[in-house]
N, C-alpha and C positions, 0 to 999 in steps of 0.2 A: 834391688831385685829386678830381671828384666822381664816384662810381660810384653809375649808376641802376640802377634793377631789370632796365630791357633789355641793361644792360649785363651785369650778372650773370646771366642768364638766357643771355645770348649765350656768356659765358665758360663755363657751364656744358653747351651745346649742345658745344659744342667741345671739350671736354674730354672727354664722352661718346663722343663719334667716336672721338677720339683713344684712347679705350679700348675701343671695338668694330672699332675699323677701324685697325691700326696699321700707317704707313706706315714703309718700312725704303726706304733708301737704298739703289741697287747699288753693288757692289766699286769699291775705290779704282782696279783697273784700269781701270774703264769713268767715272766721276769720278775724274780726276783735280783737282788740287787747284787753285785759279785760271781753268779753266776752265769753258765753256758747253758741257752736254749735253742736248739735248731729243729729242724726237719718234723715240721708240723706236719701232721696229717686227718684231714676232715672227712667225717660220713657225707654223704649226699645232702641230707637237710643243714650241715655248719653246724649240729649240735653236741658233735662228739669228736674230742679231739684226742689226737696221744702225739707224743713226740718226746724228744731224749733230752735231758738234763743231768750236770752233774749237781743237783739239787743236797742231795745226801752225800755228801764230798767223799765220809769212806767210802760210800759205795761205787763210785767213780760214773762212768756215764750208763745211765738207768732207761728206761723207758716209762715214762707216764702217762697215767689218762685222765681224764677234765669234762663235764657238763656245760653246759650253756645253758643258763639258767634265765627269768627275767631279769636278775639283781648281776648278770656278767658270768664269767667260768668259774663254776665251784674249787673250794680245794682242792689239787693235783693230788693222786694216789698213783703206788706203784704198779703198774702194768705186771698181767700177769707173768709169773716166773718161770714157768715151765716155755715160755713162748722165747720172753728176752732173756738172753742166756749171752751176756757183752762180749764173753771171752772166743763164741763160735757166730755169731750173727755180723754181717758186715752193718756199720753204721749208716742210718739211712736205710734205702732198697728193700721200704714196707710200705704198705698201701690198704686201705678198708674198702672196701664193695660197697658200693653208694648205697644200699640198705644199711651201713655200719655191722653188718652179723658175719663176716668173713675179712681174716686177714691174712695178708702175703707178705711174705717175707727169704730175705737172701742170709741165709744160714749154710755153716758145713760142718757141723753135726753130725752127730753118730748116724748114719743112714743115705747120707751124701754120694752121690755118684762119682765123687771125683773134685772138683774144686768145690767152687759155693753152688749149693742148689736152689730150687726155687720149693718154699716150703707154704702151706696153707692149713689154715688153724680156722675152724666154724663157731660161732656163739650158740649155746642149748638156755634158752634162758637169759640169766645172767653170768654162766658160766664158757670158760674157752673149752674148747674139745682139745685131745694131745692133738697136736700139728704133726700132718701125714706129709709128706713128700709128694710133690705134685707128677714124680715118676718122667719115665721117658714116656713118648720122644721131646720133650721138651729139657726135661735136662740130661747133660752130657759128662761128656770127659773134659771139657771145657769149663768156662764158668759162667751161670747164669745167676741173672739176678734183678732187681728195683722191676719185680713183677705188678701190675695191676691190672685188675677187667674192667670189661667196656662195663657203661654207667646199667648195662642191660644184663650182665654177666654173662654172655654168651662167647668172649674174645678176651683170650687174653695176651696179655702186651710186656713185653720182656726183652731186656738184653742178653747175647750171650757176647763173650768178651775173651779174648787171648787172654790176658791177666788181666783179673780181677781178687780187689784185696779187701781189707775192712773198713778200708776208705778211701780206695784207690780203683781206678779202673783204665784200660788202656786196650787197644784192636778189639774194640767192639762196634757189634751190630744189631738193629734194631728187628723182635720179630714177634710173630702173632699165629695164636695158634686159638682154633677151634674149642670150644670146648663141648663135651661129651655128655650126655643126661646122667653121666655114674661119677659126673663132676672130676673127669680127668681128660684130658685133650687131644685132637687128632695132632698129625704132624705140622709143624710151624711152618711156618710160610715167611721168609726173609720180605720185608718191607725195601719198594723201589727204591732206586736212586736219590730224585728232589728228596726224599729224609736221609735216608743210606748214602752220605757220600764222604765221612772221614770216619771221625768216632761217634757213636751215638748212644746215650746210655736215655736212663730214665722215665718212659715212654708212659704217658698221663692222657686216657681218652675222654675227652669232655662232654657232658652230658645231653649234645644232641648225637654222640653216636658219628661226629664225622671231623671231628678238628680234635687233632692232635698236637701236645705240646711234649717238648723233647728235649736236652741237652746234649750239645754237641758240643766238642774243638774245633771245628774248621773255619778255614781262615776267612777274615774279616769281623770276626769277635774280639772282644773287648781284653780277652784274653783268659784261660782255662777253659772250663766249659762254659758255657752259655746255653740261656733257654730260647727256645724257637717254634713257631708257630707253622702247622701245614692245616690244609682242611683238603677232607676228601670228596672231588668232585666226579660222581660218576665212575669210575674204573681209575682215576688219575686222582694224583696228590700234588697241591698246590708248592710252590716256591715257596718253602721257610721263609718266612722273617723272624726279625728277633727282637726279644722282648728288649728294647735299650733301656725301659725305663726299673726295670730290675737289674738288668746284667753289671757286673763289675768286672776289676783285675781279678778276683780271685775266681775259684771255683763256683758257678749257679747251675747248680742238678741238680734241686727239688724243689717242687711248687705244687702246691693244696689249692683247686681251686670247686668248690662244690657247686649243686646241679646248678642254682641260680645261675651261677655262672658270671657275677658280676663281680665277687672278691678273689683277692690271690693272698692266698699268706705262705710266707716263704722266710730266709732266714739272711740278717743282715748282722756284721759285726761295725759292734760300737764302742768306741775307748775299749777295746782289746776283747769285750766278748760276744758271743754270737746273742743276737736276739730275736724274738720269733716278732714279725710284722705282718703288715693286712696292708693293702691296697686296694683304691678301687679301680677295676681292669676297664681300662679306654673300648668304646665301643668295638674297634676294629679287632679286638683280641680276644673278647666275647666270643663265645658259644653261641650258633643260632640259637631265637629263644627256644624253649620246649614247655611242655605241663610233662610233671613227674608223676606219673597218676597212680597214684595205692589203692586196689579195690578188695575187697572182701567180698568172699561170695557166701551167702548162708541160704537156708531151705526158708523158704516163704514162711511155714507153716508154723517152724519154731527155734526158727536161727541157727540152728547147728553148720556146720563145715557142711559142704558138696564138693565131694570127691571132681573134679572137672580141669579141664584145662579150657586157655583162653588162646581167641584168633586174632590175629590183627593183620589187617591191610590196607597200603596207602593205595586210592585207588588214583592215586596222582602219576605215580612212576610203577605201581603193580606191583612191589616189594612186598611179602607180607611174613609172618612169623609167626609161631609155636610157642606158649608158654604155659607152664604147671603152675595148677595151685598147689599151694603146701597144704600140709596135713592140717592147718586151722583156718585154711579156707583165703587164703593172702597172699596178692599175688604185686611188681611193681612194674611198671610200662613208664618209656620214655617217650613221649611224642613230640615230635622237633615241629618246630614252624614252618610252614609250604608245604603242607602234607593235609590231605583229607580222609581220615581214616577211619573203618569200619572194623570194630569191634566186638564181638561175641563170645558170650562164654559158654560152654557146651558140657552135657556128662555125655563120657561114651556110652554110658549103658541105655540111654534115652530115657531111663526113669522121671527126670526131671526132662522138662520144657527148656530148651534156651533163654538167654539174655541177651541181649545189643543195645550197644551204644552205635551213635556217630561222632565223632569229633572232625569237625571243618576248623583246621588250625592256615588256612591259607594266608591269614593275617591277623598272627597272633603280635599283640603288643607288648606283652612282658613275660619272661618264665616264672613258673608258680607251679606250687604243689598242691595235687587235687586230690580228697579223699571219694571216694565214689564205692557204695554198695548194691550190689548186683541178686537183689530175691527172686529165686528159681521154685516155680510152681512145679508142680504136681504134675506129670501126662496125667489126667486121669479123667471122668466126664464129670461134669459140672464146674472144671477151673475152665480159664482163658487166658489169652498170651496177649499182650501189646505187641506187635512186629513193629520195631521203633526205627527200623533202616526202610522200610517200603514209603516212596515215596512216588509221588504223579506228577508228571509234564503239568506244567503252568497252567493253571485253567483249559485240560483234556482231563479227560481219562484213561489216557494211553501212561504205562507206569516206565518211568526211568530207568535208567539201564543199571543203576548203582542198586534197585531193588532185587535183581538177581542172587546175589548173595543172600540177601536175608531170606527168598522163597528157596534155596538148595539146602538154606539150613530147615524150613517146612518139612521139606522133602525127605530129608535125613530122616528129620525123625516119626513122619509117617509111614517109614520103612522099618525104624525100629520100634513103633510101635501100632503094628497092623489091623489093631482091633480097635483104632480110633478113628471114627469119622470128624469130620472140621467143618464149622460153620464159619465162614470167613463175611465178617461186618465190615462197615466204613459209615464211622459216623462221624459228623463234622460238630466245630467246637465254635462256630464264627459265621452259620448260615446268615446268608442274606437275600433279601429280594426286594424290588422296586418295579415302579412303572414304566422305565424307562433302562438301556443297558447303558448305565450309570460308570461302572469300574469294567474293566474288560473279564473277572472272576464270576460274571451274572453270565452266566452262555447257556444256560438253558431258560426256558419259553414255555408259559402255561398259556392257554388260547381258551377264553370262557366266551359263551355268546349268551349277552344280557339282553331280555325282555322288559322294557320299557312301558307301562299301559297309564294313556293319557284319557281323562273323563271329557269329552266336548259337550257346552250347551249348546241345544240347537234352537231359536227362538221362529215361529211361522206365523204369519197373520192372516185372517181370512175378515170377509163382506160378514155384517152383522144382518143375517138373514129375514129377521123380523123385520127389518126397516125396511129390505128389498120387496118384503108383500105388501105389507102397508102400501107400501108406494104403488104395487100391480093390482090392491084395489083401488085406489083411489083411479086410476087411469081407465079403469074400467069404465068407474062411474061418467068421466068427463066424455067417454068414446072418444077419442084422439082430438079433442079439443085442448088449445094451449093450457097447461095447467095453471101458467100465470095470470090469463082473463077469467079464470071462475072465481065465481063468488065462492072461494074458500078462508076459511079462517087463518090467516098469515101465521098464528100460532102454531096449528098443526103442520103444516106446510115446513113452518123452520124445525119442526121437530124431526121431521120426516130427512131432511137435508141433514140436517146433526149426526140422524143414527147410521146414515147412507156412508157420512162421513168417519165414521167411528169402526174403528179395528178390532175383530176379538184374538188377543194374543194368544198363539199356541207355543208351549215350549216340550220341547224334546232334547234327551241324551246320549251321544252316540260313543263309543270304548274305542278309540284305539290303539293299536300293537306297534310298537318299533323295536328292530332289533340292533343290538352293538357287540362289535368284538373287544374282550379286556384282554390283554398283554402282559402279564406277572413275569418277569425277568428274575431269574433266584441261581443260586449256584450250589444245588442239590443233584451232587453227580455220583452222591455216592452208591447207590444200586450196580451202574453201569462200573465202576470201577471196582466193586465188589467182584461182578463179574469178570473184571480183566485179570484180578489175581485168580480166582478160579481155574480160567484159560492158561493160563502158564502153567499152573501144577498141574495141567489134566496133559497140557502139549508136553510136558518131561515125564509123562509117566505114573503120576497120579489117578488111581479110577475115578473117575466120573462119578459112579457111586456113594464116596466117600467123601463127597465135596459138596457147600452148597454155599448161595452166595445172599444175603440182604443187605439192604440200605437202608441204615438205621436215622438219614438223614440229623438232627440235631438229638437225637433221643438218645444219650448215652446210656452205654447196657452198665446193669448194676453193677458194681465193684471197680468197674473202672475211672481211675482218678491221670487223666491226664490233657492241664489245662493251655501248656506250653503249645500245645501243636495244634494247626488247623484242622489237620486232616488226619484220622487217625484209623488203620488198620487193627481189625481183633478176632485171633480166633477163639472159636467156643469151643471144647474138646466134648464129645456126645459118643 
């Protein structure tokens, strides 16, 4: 046998893969043995799979569906019947809605506009709904097909194709159409060039909403179709690359990969049958990360559903978006990594108080899915609201400019409900004060002026006045004769010198006053920025009347339970 260089070089390409990219087979449950499994397809969480098997050999190729359980994938059951229908569905060109409760599928069925149409079928429960036709303008006289929506459900992604067949496809184009709150779609919009430049089928949007993966023919693949990679930057779509470490000589048109965004399972044959595989996907073919965040919204008072819809925007690039809750109060958001975004859930009717969240995903580490509950008080007087987006410049009390949004949603709903006035608090959770301005968060200054009162003894001495007459008679007596030549008695004499010499000690006590200035250094600013939210609601429009502002300094008002923040905004509804 002759081996070339390109040959070794190829063997050595491949071996590489094969040791950065290790592909692992699924469970013997899901291959079994003798049989064909291909074209897996996974909900957003990897929990729910379905995919076709000729598993029941009379029944020839079926569609299945499989749990993920902690012990691996339960046993496969047959996929509902009214949906796979073998003899009018093209094989393949189906996809779940990263919630798992809606599927797409390429069918030409009784109802079909013309070749294969794009059909969609919704979960009530545990049950499919009949699958409605997704209608024009999306499908045609043409054929369209291997539908899916964006991880958000707002876009959907679809081929339409010169011929297309039940497992065939050929002059097609990639395109994306709007979709509609009555869950049908505006007119589609053909995808640029860098995707759009031979054949394109498959079209699989990844869960941060901006990298799409794709199968193409064009030339410099491995040969049929191949899978390929764009990401959407800004108004433009990036240079495909292609997956080498999946593609082969045969045809690769379908790839599962959910929100994590770290696995690919996809469909390899082996000693002659197709098998369903997993890999784990090389950073560069990742999905930026995101959090997938599931929230519920219930009434504070006793958990039921609140009729509401939710806001979101990044206030990084200014994008923001519109989403309903459903009828139990459940709603799902994508948020991609390099995004800071501002969150609120709102009822139009303003009966209920707002919710907000923030999420600062500017440097997030891994995707993950977040469950988060959103309890909507009462407008009514005696509840209160957390304003959880209002925040303040760094040690000021001047409010940041990201707090605008959370005061317009204030505003909102003191418009819709006018017969509330608002006591707006700011109490802090982390007060501090010292002697000295210690951290740069100490910027305010108490000035006391201390009275000091010191006791002084005061000790005086004076002439022991007895001794001094004694002395002025004896002088008398002598008439200014020396006192030393009289015949006096030296006794009296020393006596008289003794007491002359002797001190009568006086003591006295005098008070005095000094005064000192103390310094207390604290970072109790919240009065003052009480009043700076006040001023913004009175400067857009707010009466004056209806507004009032205190500084609850460290004294948390009752009911409020929030230990997370330094600094926290509340209003009191009166």
């Amino acid at each position: 046998m002759r081996i070339t260089l390109a040959s070794i070089l190829l063997l050595a390409t491949t071996t590489l893969f094969a040791q950065e990219v290790p592909i692992r087979k699924l469970s013997t449950t899901i291959n079994r043995s003798q049989t064909n499994n291909s074209n897996p397809v996974l909900s957003g969480d990897g929990r729910y799979m379905i995919y076709i098997s000729d598993l029941a050999r009379e029944e020839g190729l079926k569609w299945w569906y499989t749990r993920k359980r902690s012990g691996g994938w339960t046993k496969q059951e047959f996929f509902d019947q009214k949906i796979d229908q073998s003899n009018v569905n093209a094989q393949g060109g189906f996809s779940l809605s990263a919630d798992g409760n809606t599927i797409l599928f390429t069918s030409k069925r009784y109802g079909s506009m013309g070749s294969y149409d794009i059909w969609i079928s919704e979960k009530k429960g545990d049950t499919w709904g009949a699958p409605f036709n997704a209608g024009k303008p999306v499908n045609s006289n043409l054929g369209e097909g291997d539908p899916s929506l964006s991880p958000d459900g707002k876009y959907l992604f679809f081929t339409r194709c010169q011929n297309l067949g039940i497992s065939t496809a050929s002059g097609c184009d990639l395109y994306m159409a709007e979709r509609k709150p009555n869950g049908y779609f505006n007119e589609p919009v053909k995808l640029p060039g860098p995707i759009n430049s031979s054949s394109e089928v498959a079209p699989l949007m990844l869960s941060d909403n901006q990298t799409l993966v794709f199968a193409s023919d064009r030339p410099g693949g491995k040969g049929g179709y191949d899978l390929y990679l764009s990401r959407k930057e800004g108004e433009n779509w990036t240079e495909p690359i292609a997956f080498d470490f999946i593609n082969t000589p045969e045809d690769d048109r379908y790839v599962s990969i959910p929100s994590k965004g770290d696995l690919a399972y996809f469909t390899k044959t082996e000693k002659g049958f197709k098998t369903i595989v997993m890999a784990k996907l090389p950073p560069e073919f990742q999905p930026r990360r995101i959090i997938w965040l599931n929230g519920k919204v219930s009434a504070m008072a006793d958990g039921s559903p609140v009729k509401s819809v939710v806001q979101l925007k990044n206030l990084v690039n200014g994008h923001s978006e519109v989403t309903a809750v459903d009828a139990r109060g459940f709603f799902s958001l994508y948020l991609a990594q390099g995004g800071d975004y501002d969150l609120s859930v709102l009822d139009p009717t303003g009966e209920y108080a707002f919710s907000s969240r923030r999420y600062n995903l500017l440097e997030l580490e891994e995707s993950r899915r977040q469950n988060e509950e959103f309890k909507m008080v009462m407008a009514q007087p005696s509840n209160g609201l957390l304003l959880g987006n209002v925040n303040f410049v760094e040690n000021e009390t001047a409010l940041e400019t990201s707090s605008e949004m959370e005061l317009q949603r204030v505003l909102y709903l003191m418009k819709k409900r006018p017969s509330l006035n608002l006591e707006v608090g700011v109490y802090l959770t982390d007060y501090m004060e010292d002697s000295m301005q210690s951290v740069p968060d100490l910027t305010e200054v108490i000035i006391d002026t201390l009275i000091h009162t010191e006791i002084v003894e005061r000790i005086d001495s004076v002439i022991n006045h007895e001794a001094v007459q004694r002395l002025d008679s004896l002088l008398t007596e002598v008439n200014g004769t020396d006192i030393d030549s009289l015949d006096v008695e030296s006794q009296e004499v020393d006596s008289i010198h003794q007491q002359l010499s002797a001190y009568e000690r006086v003591v006295t006590y005098d008070t005095i006053y000094t005064e000192e200035l103390k310094y207390t250094y604290h970072n109790d600013r919240s009065e003052q920025q009480a009043q700076e939210v006040v001023k913004f609601l009175t400067d857009h429009g707010a009466p004056p009347s209806r507004l009032s502002a205190v500084g609850y300094k460290d004294r948390r008002p009752e009911g409020v339970f929030d230990a997370e923040r330094r600094r926290v905004v509340y209003i009191k509804f009166q």
